[in-house]
C-alpha positions as CSV (number, residue, x, y, z in Angstrom):
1,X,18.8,-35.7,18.7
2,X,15.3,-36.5,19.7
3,X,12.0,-38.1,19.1
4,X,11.5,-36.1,15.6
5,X,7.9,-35.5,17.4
6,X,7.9,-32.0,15.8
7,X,7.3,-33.7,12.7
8,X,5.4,-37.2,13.7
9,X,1.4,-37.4,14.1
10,X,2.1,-38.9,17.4
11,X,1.8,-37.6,20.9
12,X,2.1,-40.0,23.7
13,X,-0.2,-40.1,26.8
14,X,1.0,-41.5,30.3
15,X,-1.4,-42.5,32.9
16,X,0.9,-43.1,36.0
17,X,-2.5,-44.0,38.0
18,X,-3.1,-47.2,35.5
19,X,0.5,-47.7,34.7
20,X,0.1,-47.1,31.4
21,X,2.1,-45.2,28.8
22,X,0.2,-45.1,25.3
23,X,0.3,-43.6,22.0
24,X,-2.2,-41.2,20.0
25,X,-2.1,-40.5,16.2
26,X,-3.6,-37.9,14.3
27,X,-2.7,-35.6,11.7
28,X,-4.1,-32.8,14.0
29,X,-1.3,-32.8,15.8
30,X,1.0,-32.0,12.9
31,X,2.3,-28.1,13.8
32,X,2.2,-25.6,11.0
33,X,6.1,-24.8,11.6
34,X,9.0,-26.7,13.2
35,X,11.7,-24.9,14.1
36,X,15.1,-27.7,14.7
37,X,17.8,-25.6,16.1
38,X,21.0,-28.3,16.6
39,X,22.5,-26.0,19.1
40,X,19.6,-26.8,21.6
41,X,21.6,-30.0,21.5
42,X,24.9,-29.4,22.4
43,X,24.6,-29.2,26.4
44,X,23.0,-33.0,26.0
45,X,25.2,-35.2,28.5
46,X,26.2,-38.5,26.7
47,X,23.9,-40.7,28.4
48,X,20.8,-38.6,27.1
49,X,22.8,-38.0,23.8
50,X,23.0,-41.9,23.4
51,X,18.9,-42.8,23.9
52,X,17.7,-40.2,21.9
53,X,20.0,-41.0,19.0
54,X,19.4,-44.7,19.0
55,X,15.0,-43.9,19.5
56,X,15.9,-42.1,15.9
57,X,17.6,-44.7,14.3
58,X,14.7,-47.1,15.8
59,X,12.0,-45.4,13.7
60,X,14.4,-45.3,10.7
61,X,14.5,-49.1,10.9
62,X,11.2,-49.9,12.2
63,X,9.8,-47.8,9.4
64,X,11.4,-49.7,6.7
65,X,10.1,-52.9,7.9
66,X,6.7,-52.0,8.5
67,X,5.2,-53.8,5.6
68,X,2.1,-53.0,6.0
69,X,2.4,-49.1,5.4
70,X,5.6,-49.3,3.5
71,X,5.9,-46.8,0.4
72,X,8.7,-45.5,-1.7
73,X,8.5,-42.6,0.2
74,X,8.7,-43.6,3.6
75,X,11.5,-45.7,2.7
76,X,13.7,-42.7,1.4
77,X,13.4,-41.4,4.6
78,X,14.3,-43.8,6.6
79,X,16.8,-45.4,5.2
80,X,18.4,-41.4,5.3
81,X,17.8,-41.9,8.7
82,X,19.2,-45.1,9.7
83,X,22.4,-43.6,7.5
84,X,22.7,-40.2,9.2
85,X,22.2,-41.7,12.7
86,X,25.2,-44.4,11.8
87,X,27.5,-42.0,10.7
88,X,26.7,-39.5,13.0
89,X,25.8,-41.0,16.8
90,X,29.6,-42.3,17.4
91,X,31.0,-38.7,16.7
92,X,28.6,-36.7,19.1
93,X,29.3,-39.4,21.7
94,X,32.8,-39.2,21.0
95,X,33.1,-35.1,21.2
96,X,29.9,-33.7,22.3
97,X,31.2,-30.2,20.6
98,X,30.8,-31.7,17.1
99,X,28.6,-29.3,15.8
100,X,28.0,-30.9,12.3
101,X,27.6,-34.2,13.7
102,X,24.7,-32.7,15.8
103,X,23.7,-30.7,13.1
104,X,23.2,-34.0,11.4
105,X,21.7,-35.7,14.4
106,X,18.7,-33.4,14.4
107,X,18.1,-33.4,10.8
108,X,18.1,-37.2,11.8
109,X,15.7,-37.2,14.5
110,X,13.4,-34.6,12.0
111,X,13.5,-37.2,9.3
112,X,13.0,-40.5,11.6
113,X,9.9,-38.3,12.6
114,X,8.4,-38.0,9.1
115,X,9.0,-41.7,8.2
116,X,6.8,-43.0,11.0
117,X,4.4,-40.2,10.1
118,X,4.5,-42.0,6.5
119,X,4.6,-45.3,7.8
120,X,4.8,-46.5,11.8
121,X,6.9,-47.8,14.3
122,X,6.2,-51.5,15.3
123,X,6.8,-53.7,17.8
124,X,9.9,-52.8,19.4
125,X,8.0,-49.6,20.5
126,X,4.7,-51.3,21.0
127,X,6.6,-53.5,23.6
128,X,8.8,-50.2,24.7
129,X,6.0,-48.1,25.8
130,X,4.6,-50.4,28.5
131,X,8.4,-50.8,29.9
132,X,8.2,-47.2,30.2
133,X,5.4,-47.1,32.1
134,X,5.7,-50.2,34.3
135,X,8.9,-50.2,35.0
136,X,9.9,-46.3,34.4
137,X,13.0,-47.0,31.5
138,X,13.9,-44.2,29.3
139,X,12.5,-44.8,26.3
140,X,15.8,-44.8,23.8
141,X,17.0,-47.6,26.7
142,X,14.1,-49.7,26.7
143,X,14.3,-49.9,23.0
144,X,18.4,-50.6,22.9
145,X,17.4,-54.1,24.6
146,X,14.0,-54.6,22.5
147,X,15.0,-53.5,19.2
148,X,17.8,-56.5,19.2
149,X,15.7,-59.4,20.0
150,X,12.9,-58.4,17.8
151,X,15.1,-58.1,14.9
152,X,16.6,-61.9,15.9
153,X,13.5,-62.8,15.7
154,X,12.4,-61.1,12.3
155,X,15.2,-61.1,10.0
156,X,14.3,-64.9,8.6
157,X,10.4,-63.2,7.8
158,X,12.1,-60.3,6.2
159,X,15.4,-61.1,4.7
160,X,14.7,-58.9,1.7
161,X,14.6,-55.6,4.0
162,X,16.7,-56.7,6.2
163,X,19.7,-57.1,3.7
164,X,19.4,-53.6,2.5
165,X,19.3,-52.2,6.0
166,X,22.9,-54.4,6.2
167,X,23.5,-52.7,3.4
168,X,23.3,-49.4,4.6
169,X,24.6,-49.3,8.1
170,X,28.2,-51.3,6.5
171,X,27.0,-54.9,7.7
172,X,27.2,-56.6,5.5
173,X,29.7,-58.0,2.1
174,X,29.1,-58.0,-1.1
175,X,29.4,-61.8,-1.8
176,X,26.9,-62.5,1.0
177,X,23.4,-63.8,0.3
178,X,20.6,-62.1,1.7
179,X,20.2,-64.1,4.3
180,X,23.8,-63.8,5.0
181,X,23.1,-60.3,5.5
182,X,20.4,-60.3,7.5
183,X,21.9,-62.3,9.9
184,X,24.9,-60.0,10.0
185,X,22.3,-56.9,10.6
186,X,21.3,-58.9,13.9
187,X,25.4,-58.7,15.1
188,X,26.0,-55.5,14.2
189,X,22.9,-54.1,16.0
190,X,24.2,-55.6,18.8
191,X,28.1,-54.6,18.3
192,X,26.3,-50.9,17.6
193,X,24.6,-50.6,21.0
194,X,28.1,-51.5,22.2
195,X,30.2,-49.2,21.0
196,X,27.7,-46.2,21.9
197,X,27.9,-47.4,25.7
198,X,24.1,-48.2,25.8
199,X,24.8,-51.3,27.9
200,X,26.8,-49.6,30.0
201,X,23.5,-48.1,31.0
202,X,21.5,-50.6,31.7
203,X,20.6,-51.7,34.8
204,X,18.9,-55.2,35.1
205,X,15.6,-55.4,37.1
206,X,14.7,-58.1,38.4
207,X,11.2,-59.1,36.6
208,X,9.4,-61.6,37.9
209,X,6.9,-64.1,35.9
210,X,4.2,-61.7,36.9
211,X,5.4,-58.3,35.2
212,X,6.2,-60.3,32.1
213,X,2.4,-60.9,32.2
214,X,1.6,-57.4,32.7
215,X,4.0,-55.8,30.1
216,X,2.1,-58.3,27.5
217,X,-1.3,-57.6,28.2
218,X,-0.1,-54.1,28.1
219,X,1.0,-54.2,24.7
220,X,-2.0,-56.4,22.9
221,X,-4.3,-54.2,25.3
222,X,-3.5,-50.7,23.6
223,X,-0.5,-51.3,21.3
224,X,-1.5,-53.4,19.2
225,X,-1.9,-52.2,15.8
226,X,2.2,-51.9,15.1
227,X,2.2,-55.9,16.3
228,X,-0.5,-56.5,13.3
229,X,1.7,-53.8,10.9
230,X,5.0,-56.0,11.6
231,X,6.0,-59.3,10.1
232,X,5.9,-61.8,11.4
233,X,2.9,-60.6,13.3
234,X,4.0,-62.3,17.1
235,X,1.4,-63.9,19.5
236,X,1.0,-63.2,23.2
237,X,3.4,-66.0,24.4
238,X,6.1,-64.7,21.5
239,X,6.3,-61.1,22.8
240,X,6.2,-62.7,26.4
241,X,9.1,-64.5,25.7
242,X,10.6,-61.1,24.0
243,X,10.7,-59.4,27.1
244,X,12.0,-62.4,29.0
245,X,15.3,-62.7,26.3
246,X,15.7,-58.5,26.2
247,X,15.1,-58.0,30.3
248,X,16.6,-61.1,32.1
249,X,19.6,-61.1,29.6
């Protein structure tokens, strides 16, 4: 699939010198055409496949539960997205030459795109961007072990949204309650990155107390406006001990 950054206001600067990886947004960056051409897809290798499908269904899910910019509209589109990348990540990764499914994949990425031009990501790419630049993990990879423990850590803040993410992604049952649900988002998240192999990818690093530092000044330093957009809006020591659960796991 891919970042759906023919269609976001949001290009990202890297600054190997300062170790730092951060993002710009404008609506002058918005092209006058995007062309989205599925077949450019089909050479993707699995492992590539995999990251760039689950950074789409990231900004489906962290665009419904920005609260702070969330609209009818933005929600439309990512809840289509979180839906399309559900249905559709398992069958590319299963036969690569499924070209509906990655017909369907793009269309994804395009639409995750839009929503966090409507609304934003949040903290699971506020806290993905310095791992990229510190440490040097793929983006998509980074965000398979952020988006997890964020959402452990949000669902009781959020049940509401939550629920109707379980909802769509086939989490949950129709007798459960909402918090019910919620919780059952958290597992199948987890059970999700699973079946798609992303664990198979990572690689633990050993991170001492002192990058844990780093990668939170990092993210209050330059990315902190999705931390404020997100709720609950986490302290320094919270997204400190984020890292810790998602990179010494």
């Amino acid at each position: 699939a891919g970042t759906g950054s023919e269609v976001s206001k949001g290009t990202v600067l890297d600054n190997p010198e300062k170790h730092m990886k951060a993002a710009l947004l404008s609506s002058y960056v918005y092209p006058k055409v995007a062309l989205i051409d599925p077949e450019l897809t089909y050479s993707m290798p699995p492992n590539v496949t995999a990251m760039t499908g689950f950074d789409a269904l990231t900004h489906g899910m962290e665009g419904f539960l920005n609260v702070v910019r969330s609209n009818p509209c933005a929600d439309m589109f990512c809840l289509e997205t979180v839906r399309l990348v559900t249905e559709n990540l398992p069958r590319v990764l299963a036969d690569g030459r499924d070209y509906n499914a990655r017909a369907k994949m793009s269309w994804a990425a395009a639409l995750g795109g839009i929503s966090i031009a409507i609304s934003n990501t949040t903290v699971a790419h506020a806290m993905g961007l310095p791992l990229g630049s510190r440490l040097h993990t793929p983006h998509g990879l980074g965000l398979s072990r952020l988006l997890p423990v964020v959402l452990a850590n949000s669902w009781q803040v959020q049940p509401q949204r939550c629920a109707v993410l379980a909802d769509m992604v086939g989490a949950a049952q129709p007798q459960m309650t909402g918090e019910e649900k919620s919780r059952a988002l958290v597992h199948w998240l987890n059970a999700f990155i699973q079946n798609i192999g992303m664990s198979k990818l990572w690689q633990s690093t050993p991170v001492d107390d002192a990058m844990l530092d780093l990668l939170t000044e990092d993210v209050f330093a330059y990315m902190g406006r999705p931390i404020q957009q997100h709720r609950p809006v986490f302290d320094k020591q919270q997204v400190r001990n984020m890292y810790a659960q998602a990179l010494r796991s």
